[in-house]
N, CA, C and O of each residue as an XYZ file, in Angstrom:
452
protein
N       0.816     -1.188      0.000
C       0.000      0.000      0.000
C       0.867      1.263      0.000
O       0.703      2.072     -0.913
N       1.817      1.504      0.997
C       2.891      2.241      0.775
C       3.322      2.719     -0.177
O       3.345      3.923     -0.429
N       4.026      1.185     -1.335
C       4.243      1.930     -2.674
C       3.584      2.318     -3.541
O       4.048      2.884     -4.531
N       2.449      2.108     -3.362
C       1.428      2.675     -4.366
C       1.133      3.868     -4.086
O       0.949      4.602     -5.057
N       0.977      4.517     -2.588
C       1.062      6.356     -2.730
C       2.185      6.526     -3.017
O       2.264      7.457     -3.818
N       3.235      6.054     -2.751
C       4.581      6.790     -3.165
C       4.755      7.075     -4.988
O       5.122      7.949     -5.773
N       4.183      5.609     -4.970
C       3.936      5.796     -7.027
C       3.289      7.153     -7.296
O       3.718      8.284     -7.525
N       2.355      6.714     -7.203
C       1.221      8.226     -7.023
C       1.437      9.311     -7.064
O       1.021     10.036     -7.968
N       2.391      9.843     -5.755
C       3.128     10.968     -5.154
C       4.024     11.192     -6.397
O       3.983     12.192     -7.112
N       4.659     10.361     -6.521
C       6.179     10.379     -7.829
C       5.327     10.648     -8.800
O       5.372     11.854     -9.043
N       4.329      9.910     -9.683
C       3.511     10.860    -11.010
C       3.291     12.103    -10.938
O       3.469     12.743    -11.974
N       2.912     12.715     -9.906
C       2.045     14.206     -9.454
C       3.217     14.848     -9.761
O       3.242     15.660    -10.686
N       4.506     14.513     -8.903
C       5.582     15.598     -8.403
C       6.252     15.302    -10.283
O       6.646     16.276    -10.925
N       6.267     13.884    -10.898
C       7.055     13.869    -11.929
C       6.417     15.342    -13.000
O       7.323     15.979    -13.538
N       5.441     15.673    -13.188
C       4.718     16.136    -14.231
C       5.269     17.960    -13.806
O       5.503     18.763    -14.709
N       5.376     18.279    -12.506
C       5.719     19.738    -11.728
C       7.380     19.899    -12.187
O       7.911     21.010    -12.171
N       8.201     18.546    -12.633
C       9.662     18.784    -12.945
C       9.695     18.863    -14.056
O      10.896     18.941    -14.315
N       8.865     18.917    -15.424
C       9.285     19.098    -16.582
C      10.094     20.044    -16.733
O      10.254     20.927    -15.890
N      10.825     19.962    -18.047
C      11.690     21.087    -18.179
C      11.225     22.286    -18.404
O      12.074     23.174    -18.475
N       9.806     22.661    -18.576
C       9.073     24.002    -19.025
C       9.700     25.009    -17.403
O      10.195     26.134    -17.348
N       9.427     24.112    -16.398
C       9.374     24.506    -15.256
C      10.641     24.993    -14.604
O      10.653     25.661    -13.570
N      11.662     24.630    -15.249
C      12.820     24.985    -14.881
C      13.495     26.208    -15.720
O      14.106     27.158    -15.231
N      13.187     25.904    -17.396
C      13.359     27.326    -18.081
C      12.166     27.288    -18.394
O      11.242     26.497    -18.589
N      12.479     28.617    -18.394
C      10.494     29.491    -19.046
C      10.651     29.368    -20.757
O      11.521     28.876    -21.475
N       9.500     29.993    -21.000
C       9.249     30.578    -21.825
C      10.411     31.214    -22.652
O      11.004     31.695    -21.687
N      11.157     31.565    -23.701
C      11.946     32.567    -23.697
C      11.111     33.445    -24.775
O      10.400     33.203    -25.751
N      11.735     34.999    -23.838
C      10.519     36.158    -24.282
C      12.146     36.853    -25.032
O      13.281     36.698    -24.581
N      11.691     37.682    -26.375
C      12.632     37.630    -27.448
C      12.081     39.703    -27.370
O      10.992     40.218    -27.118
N      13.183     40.206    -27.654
C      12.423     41.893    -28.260
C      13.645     42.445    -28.127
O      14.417     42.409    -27.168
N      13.775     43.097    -29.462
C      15.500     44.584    -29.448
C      16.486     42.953    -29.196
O      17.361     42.719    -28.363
N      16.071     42.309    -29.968
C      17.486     42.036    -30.491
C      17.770     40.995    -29.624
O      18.470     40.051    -29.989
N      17.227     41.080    -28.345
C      17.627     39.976    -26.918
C      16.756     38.803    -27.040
O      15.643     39.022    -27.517
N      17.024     37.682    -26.726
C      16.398     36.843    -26.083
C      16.651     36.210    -24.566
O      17.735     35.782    -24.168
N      15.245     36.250    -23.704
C      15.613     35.585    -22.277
C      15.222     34.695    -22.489
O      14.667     34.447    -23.560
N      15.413     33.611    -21.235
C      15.525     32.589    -21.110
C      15.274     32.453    -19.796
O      16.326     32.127    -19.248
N      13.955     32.591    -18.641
C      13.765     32.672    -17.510
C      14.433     31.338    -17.018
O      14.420     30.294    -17.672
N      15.067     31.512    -15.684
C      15.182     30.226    -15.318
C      14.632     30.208    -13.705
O      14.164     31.174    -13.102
N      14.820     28.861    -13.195
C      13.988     28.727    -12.280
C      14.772     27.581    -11.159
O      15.045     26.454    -11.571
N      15.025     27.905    -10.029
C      15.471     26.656     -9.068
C      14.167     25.533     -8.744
O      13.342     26.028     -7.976
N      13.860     24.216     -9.160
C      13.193     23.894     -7.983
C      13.424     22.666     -7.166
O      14.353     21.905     -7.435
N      12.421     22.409     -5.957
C      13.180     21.541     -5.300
C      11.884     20.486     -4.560
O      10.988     20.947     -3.852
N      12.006     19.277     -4.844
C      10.736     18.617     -4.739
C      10.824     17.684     -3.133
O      11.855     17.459     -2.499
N       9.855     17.397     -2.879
C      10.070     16.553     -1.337
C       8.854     15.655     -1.471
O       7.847     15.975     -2.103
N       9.020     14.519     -0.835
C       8.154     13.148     -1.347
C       8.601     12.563     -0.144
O       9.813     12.519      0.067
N       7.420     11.889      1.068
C       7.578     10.934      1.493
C       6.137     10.201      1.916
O       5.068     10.709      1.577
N       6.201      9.007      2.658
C       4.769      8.117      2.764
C       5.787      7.536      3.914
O       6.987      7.552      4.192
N       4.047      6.805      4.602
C       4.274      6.038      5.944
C       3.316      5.667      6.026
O       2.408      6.106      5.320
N       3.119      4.625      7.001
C       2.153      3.681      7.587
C       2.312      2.765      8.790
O       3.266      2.832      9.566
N       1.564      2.125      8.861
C       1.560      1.566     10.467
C       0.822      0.359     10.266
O      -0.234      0.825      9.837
N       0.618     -1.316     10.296
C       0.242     -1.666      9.499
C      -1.136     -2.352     10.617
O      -1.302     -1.707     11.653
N      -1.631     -3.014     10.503
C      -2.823     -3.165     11.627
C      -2.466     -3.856     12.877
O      -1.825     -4.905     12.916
N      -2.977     -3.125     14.037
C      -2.826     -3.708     15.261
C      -3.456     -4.217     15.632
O      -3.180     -4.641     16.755
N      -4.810     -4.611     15.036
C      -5.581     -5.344     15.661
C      -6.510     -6.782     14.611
O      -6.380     -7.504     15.600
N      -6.839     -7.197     14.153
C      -7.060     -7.878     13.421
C      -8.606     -6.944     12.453
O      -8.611     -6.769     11.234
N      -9.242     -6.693     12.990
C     -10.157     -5.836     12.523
C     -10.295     -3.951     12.241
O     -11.137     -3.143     11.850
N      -8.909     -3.971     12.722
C      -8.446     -2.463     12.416
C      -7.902     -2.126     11.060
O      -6.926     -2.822     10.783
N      -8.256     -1.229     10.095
C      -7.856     -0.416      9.033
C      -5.740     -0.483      8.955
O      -4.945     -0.460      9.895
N      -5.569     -0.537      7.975
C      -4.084      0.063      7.932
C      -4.133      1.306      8.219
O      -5.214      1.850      7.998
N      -3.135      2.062      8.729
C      -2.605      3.521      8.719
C      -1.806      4.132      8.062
O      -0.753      4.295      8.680
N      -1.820      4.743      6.641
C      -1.510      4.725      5.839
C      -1.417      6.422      5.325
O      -2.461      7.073      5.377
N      -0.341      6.988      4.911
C      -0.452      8.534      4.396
C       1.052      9.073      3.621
O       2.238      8.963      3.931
N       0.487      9.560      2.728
C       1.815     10.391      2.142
C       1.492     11.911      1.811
O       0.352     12.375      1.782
N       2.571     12.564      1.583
C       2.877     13.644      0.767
C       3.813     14.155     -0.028
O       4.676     13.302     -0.235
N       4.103     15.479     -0.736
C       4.549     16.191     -1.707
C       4.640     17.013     -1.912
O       3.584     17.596     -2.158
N       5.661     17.656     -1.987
C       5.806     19.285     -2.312
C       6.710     19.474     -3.116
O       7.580     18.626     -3.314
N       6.667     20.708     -3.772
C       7.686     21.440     -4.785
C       7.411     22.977     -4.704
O       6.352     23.591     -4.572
N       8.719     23.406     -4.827
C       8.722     24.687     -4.218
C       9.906     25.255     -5.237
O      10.938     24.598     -5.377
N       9.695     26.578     -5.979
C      10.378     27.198     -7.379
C      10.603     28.644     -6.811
O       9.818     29.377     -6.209
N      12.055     28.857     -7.226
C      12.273     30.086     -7.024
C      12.930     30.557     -7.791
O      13.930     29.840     -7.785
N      13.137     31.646     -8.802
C      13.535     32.443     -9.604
C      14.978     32.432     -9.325
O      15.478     33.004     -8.357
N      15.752     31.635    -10.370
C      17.602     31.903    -10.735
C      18.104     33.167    -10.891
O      18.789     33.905    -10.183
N      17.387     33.288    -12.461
C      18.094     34.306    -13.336
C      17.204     34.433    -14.717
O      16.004     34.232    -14.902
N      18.440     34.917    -15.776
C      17.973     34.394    -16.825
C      18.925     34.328    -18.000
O      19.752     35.237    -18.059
N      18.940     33.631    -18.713
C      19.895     33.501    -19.870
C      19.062     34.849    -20.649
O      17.874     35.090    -20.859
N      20.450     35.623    -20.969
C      20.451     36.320    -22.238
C      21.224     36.363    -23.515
O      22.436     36.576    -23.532
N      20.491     36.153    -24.604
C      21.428     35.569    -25.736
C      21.046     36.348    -27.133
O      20.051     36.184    -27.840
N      22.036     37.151    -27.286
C      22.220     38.231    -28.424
C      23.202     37.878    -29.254
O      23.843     36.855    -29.014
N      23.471     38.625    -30.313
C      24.291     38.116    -31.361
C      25.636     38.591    -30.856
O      26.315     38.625    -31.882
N      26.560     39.059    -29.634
C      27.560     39.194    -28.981
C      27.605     37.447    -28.283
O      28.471     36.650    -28.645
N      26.966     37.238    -27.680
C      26.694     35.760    -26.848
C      25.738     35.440    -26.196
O      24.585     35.754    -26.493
N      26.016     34.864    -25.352
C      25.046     34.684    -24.200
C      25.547     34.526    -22.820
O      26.584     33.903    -22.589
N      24.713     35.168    -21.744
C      25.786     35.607    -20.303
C      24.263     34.779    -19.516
O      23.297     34.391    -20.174
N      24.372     34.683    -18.273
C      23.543     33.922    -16.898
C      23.362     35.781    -15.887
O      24.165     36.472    -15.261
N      22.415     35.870    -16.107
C      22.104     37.207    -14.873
C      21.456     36.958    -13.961
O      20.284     37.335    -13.990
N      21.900     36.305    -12.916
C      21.284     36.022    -11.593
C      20.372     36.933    -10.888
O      20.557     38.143    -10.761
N      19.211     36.152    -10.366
C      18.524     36.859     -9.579
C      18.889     36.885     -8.560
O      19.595     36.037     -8.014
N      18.305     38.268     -7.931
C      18.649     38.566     -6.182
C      17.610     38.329     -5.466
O      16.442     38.584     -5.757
N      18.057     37.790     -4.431
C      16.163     37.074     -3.651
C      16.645     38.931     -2.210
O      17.579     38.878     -1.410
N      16.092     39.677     -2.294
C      16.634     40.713     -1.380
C      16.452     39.867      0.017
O      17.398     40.016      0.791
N      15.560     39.138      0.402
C      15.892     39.001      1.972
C      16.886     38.278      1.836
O      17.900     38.713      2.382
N      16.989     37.196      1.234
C      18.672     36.506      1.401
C      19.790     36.760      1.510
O      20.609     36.135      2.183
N      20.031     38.016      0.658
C      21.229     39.506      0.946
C      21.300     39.692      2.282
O      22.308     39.488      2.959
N      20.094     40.133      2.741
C      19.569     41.212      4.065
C      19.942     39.998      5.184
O      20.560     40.272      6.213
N      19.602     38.954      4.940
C      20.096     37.853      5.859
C      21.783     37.569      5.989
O      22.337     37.199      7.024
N      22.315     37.780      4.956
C      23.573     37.698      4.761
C      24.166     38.746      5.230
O      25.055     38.657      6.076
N      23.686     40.039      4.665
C      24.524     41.002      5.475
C      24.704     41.116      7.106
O      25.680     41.393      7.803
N      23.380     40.792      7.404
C      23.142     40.537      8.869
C      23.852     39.889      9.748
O      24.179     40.135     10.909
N      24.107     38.741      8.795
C      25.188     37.318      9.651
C      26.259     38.127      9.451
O      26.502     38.536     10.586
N      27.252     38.736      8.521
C      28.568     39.251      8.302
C      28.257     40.779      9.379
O      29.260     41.095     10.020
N      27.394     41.413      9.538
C      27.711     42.402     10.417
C      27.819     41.706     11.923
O      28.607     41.990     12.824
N      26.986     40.908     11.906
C      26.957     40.001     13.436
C      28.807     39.417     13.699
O      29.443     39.737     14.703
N      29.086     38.992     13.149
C      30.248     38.211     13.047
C      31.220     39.030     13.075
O      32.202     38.783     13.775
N      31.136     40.177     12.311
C      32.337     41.350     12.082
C      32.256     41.739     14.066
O      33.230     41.699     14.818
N      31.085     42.018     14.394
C      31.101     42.604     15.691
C      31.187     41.680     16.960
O      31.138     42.177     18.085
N      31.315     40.357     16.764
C      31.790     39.096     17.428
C      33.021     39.596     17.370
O      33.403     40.202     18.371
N      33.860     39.489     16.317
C      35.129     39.037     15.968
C      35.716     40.631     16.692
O      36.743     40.749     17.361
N      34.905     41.563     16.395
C      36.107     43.018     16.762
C      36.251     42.621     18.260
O      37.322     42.333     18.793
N      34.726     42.648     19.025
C      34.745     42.406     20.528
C      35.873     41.503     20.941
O      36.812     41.901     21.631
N      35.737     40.158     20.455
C      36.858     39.807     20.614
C      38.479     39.829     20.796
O      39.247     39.402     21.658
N      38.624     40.515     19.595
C      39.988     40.941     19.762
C      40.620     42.243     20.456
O      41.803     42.583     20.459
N      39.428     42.932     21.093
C      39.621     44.112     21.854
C      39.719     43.329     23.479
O      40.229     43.778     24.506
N      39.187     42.320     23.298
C      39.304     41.466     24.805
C      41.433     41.365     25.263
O      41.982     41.418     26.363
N      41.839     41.263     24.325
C      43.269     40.311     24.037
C      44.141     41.783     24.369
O      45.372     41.794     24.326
Protein backbone atom coordinates (compact mmCIF):
# COMPACT_ATOMS: atom_id res chain seq x y z
CA UNK A 1 0.00 0.00 0.00
CA UNK A 2 2.89 2.24 0.77
CA UNK A 3 4.24 1.93 -2.67
CA UNK A 4 1.43 2.67 -4.37
CA UNK A 5 1.06 6.36 -2.73
CA UNK A 6 4.58 6.79 -3.17
CA UNK A 7 3.94 5.80 -7.03
CA UNK A 8 1.22 8.23 -7.02
CA UNK A 9 3.13 10.97 -5.15
CA UNK A 10 6.18 10.38 -7.83
CA UNK A 11 3.51 10.86 -11.01
CA UNK A 12 2.05 14.21 -9.45
CA UNK A 13 5.58 15.60 -8.40
CA UNK A 14 7.06 13.87 -11.93
CA UNK A 15 4.72 16.14 -14.23
CA UNK A 16 5.72 19.74 -11.73
CA UNK A 17 9.66 18.78 -12.94
CA UNK A 18 9.29 19.10 -16.58
CA UNK A 19 11.69 21.09 -18.18
CA UNK A 20 9.07 24.00 -19.03
CA UNK A 21 9.37 24.51 -15.26
CA UNK A 22 12.82 24.99 -14.88
CA UNK A 23 13.36 27.33 -18.08
CA UNK A 24 10.49 29.49 -19.05
CA UNK A 25 9.25 30.58 -21.83
CA UNK A 26 11.95 32.57 -23.70
CA UNK A 27 10.52 36.16 -24.28
CA UNK A 28 12.63 37.63 -27.45
CA UNK A 29 12.42 41.89 -28.26
CA UNK A 30 15.50 44.58 -29.45
CA UNK A 31 17.49 42.04 -30.49
CA UNK A 32 17.63 39.98 -26.92
CA UNK A 33 16.40 36.84 -26.08
CA UNK A 34 15.61 35.59 -22.28
CA UNK A 35 15.52 32.59 -21.11
CA UNK A 36 13.76 32.67 -17.51
CA UNK A 37 15.18 30.23 -15.32
CA UNK A 38 13.99 28.73 -12.28
CA UNK A 39 15.47 26.66 -9.07
CA UNK A 40 13.19 23.89 -7.98
CA UNK A 41 13.18 21.54 -5.30
CA UNK A 42 10.74 18.62 -4.74
CA UNK A 43 10.07 16.55 -1.34
CA UNK A 44 8.15 13.15 -1.35
CA UNK A 45 7.58 10.93 1.49
CA UNK A 46 4.77 8.12 2.76
CA UNK A 47 4.27 6.04 5.94
CA UNK A 48 2.15 3.68 7.59
CA UNK A 49 1.56 1.57 10.47
CA UNK A 50 0.24 -1.67 9.50
CA UNK A 51 -2.82 -3.16 11.63
CA UNK A 52 -2.83 -3.71 15.26
CA UNK A 53 -5.58 -5.34 15.66
CA UNK A 54 -7.06 -7.88 13.42
CA UNK A 55 -10.16 -5.84 12.52
CA UNK A 56 -8.45 -2.46 12.42
CA UNK A 57 -7.86 -0.42 9.03
CA UNK A 58 -4.08 0.06 7.93
CA UNK A 59 -2.61 3.52 8.72
CA UNK A 60 -1.51 4.72 5.84
CA UNK A 61 -0.45 8.53 4.40
CA UNK A 62 1.82 10.39 2.14
CA UNK A 63 2.88 13.64 0.77
CA UNK A 64 4.55 16.19 -1.71
CA UNK A 65 5.81 19.28 -2.31
CA UNK A 66 7.69 21.44 -4.79
CA UNK A 67 8.72 24.69 -4.22
CA UNK A 68 10.38 27.20 -7.38
CA UNK A 69 12.27 30.09 -7.02
CA UNK A 70 13.53 32.44 -9.60
CA UNK A 71 17.60 31.90 -10.74
CA UNK A 72 18.09 34.31 -13.34
CA UNK A 73 17.97 34.39 -16.83
CA UNK A 74 19.90 33.50 -19.87
CA UNK A 75 20.45 36.32 -22.24
CA UNK A 76 21.43 35.57 -25.74
CA UNK A 77 22.22 38.23 -28.42
CA UNK A 78 24.29 38.12 -31.36
CA UNK A 79 27.56 39.19 -28.98
CA UNK A 80 26.69 35.76 -26.85
CA UNK A 81 25.05 34.68 -24.20
CA UNK A 82 25.79 35.61 -20.30
CA UNK A 83 23.54 33.92 -16.90
CA UNK A 84 22.10 37.21 -14.87
CA UNK A 85 21.28 36.02 -11.59
CA UNK A 86 18.52 36.86 -9.58
CA UNK A 87 18.65 38.57 -6.18
CA UNK A 88 16.16 37.07 -3.65
CA UNK A 89 16.63 40.71 -1.38
CA UNK A 90 15.89 39.00 1.97
CA UNK A 91 18.67 36.51 1.40
CA UNK A 92 21.23 39.51 0.95
CA UNK A 93 19.57 41.21 4.06
CA UNK A 94 20.10 37.85 5.86
CA UNK A 95 23.57 37.70 4.76
CA UNK A 96 24.52 41.00 5.48
CA UNK A 97 23.14 40.54 8.87
CA UNK A 98 25.19 37.32 9.65
CA UNK A 99 28.57 39.25 8.30
CA UNK A 100 27.71 42.40 10.42
CA UNK A 101 26.96 40.00 13.44
CA UNK A 102 30.25 38.21 13.05
CA UNK A 103 32.34 41.35 12.08
CA UNK A 104 31.10 42.60 15.69
CA UNK A 105 31.79 39.10 17.43
CA UNK A 106 35.13 39.04 15.97
CA UNK A 107 36.11 43.02 16.76
CA UNK A 108 34.74 42.41 20.53
CA UNK A 109 36.86 39.81 20.61
CA UNK A 110 39.99 40.94 19.76
CA UNK A 111 39.62 44.11 21.85
CA UNK A 112 39.30 41.47 24.80
CA UNK A 113 43.27 40.31 24.04
Amino acid sequence: MVIEILRALGERVQTAGHVRSVFGEPITAHGRTLVPVARIRFGLGAGGKGRTEANSPDRQGGGAGVMARPAGVFEITEAGTRFIPATDPVRMGVLFSVGMLLGHLLARRSLRR
